[in-house]
C-alpha positions in Angstrom: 74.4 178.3 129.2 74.5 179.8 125.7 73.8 178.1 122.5 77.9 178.0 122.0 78.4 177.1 124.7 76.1 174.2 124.8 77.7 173.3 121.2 81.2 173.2 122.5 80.7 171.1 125.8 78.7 168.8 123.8 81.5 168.5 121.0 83.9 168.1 124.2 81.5 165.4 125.9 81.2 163.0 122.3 85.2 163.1 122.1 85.6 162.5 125.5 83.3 159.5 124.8 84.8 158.7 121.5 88.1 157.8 123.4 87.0 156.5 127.1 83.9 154.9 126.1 82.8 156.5 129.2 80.3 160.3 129.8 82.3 162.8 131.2 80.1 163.6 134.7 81.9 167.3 134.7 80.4 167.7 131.3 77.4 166.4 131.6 76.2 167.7 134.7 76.8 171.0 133.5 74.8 170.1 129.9 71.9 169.2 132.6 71.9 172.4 134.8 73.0 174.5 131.4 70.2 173.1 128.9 68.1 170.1 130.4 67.2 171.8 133.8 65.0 173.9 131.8 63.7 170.9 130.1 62.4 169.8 132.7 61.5 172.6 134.5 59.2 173.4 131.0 57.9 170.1 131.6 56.9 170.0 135.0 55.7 173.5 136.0 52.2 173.4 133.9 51.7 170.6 136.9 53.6 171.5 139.5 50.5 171.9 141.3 49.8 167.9 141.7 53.3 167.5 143.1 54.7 169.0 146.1 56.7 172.0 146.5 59.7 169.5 147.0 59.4 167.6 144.1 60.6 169.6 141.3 64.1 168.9 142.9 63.7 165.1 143.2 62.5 164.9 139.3 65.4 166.6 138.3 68.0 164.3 140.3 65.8 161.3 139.0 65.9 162.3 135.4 69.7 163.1 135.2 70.0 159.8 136.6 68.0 158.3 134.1 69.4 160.2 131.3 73.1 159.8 132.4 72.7 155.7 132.8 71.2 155.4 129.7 72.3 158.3 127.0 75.2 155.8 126.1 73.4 153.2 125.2 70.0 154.7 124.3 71.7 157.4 121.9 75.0 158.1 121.9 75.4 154.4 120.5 72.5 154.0 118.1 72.9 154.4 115.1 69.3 155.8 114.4 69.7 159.1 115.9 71.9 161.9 114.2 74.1 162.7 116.8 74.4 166.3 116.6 73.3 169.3 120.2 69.6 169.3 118.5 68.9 166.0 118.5 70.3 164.6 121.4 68.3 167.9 123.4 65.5 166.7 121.4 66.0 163.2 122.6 66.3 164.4 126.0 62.6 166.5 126.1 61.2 163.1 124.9 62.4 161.3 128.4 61.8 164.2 130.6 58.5 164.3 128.8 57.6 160.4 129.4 58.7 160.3 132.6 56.6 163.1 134.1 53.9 161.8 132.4 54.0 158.8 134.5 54.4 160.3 137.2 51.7 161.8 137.0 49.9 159.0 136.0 50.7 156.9 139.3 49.7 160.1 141.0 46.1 160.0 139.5 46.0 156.3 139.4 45.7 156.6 135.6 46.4 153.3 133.4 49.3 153.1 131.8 50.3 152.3 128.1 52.8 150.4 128.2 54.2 152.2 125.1 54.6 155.8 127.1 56.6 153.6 129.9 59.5 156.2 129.9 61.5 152.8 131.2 60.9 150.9 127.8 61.3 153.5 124.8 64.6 155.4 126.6 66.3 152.1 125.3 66.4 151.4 121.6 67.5 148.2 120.9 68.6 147.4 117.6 66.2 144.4 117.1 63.4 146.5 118.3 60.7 147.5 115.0 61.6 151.3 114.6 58.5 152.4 113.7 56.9 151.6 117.3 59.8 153.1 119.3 58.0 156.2 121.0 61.3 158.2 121.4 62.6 158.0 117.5 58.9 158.2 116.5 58.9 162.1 118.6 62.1 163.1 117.6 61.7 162.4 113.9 58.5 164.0 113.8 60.6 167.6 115.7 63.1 167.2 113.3 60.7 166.6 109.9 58.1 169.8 111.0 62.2 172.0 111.8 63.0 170.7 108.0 60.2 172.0 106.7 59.9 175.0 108.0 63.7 176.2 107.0 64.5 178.4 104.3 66.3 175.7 102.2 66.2 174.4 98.9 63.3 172.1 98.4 65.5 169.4 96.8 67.7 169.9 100.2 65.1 169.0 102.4 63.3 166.2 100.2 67.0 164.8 99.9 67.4 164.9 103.6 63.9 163.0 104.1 64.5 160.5 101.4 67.6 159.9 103.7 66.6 159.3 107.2 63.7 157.8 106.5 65.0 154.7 105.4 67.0 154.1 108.4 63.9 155.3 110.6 61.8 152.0 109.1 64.4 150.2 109.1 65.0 149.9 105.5 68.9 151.3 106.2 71.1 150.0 108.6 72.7 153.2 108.8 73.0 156.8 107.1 75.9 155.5 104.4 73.7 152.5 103.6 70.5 154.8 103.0 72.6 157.2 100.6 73.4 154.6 98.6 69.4 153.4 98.6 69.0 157.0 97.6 70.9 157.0 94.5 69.3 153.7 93.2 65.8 154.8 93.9 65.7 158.4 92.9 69.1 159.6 90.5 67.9 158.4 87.0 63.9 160.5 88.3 62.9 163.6 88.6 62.2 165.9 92.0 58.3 164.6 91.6 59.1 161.4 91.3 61.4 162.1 95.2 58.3 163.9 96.6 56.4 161.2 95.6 58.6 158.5 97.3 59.2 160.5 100.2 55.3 161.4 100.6 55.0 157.2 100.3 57.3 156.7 102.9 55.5 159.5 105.0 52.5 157.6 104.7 53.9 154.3 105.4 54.7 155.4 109.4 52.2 156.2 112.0 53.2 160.0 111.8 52.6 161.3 108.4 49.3 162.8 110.1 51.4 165.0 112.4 53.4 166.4 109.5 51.3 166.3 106.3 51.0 170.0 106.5 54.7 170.4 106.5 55.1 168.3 103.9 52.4 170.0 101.4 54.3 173.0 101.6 57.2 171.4 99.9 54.8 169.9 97.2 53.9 173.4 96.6 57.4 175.0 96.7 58.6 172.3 93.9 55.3 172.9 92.1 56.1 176.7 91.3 56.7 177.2 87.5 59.9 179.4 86.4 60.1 180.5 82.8 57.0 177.7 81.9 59.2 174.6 83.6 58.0 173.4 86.9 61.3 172.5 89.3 59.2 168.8 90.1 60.6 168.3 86.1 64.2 168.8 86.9 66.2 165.7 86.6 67.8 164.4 90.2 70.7 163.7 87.7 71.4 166.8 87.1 70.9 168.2 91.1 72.7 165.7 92.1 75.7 167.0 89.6 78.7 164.5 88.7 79.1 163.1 92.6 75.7 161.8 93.6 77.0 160.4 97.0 79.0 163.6 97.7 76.1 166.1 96.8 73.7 163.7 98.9 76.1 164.2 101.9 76.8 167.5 101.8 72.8 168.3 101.8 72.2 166.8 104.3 75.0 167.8 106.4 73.6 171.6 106.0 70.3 170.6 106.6 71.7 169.5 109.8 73.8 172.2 110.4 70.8 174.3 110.1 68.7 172.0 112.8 71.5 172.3 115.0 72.2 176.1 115.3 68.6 177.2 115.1 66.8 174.5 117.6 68.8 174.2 120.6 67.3 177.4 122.1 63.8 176.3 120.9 64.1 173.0 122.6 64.9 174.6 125.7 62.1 177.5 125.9 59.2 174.4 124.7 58.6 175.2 121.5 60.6 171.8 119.8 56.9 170.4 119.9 
């Protein structure tokens, strides 16, 4: 299955969903042998050699069943996930990732963590403390290390952090609820003073270790002088232009855009790490 492909089934799949409240089985099962197969196929072969030959067949059946009883719920319905072809692949590799981890944990008799029970993080529930759900926790890291390493404005991608990470602690209820905490935290300041509340926030989740380095290279992009002004000066008044909210939006709709043409194909050869 091609990238477009993939992009138009799961476009097809979400409306179908929007207006039956029910996964299409056609259009999922061919998202799963298109783009998810080799999920788990990624996953499983570097230890295909403590299963039997049979297995690889059996995890597959056992995930898609997994993955079509819970998506719903799990994603499709939580408000904390984008819902966009990268992140829901992305929130896919995170249960095909858990779950052959335990299985090969009850193959070695290894203890397990409760936390890395693929049966507990799969479902999000919305009175759960963000910041220990395993599955947002993975994803958001993906998605933070694929912001950082586009080509976009460093305003764009600071913007799209001081966004999502609100709802991802749980400051936010939502996306709309977190621009508006955007624009009362950061309009009348400069782009230092968003790094510097964005690199706070980092630090505040149990992540900011994974993605530091990411994140210093955006310090040093907005740390670059032009014509003896550093862009940290600029005034987020004056980024943000006369509609705030609608500037806010439409940054972080192309960072998104971005995410979603240029990591589905990643996810799917293991690189989405």
């Amino acid at each position: 299955m091609t990238d477009q492909q993939y992009f138009e089934c799961y476009a097809e799949l979400v409306d179908r969903l929007a207006s039956s409240h029910e996964l299409d089985d056609e259009l999922f099962y061919r998202i799963f042998e298109g783009k998810i197969k080799p999920i788990v196929r990624n996953a499983y072969m570097p230890a295909a050699g403590y299963f039997a030959a049979f297995d690889f067949d059996d995890v597959c059946q056992d995930i898609f069943i997994k993955l079509w009883t819970r998506c719903v719920g799990a994603y499709f319905m939580n408000d904390k996930y984008e819902k966009n072809p990268a992140w829901f692949l992305g929130w896919c590799k995170i249960v095909v990732k858990n779950h052959v981890t335990s299985l090969l944990r009850n193959k070695g008799n290894f203890a397990k963590d409760p936390i890395d029970d693929p049966d507990r993080p799969a479902f999000v529930s919305v009175y759960s403390d963000p910041s220990k759900d395993l599955i947002l926790h993975e994803v958001l890291t993906s998605m933070c290390r694929a912001v950082f390493s586009l080509s976009s404005k460093p305003e764009m991608k600071l913007t799209w952090l001081g966004v999502y990470l609100p709802v991802y602690c749980g400051e936010a209820a939502d996306k709309i609820e977190a621009n508006h905490l955007f624009v009362e935290r950061y309009l009348d300041g400069t782009l230092r003073d968003l790094s510097l509340g964005v690199k706070t926030e980092l630090e505040e989740t149990p992540f900011f270790g994974e993605v530091a380095d990411g994140f210093s290279r955006i310090t040093d992009e907005i740390g670059q002088e032009r014509g003896g002004v550093r862009k940290e000066d600029a005034a987020m008044r004056e980024l943000l232009g006369d509609d705030p909210l609608g500037k806010i939006s439409d940054w972080v709709y192309k960072i998104n855009k971005k995410l979603a043409e240029g990591l589905s194909s990643e996810v799917v050869d293991g690189s989405f790490e």
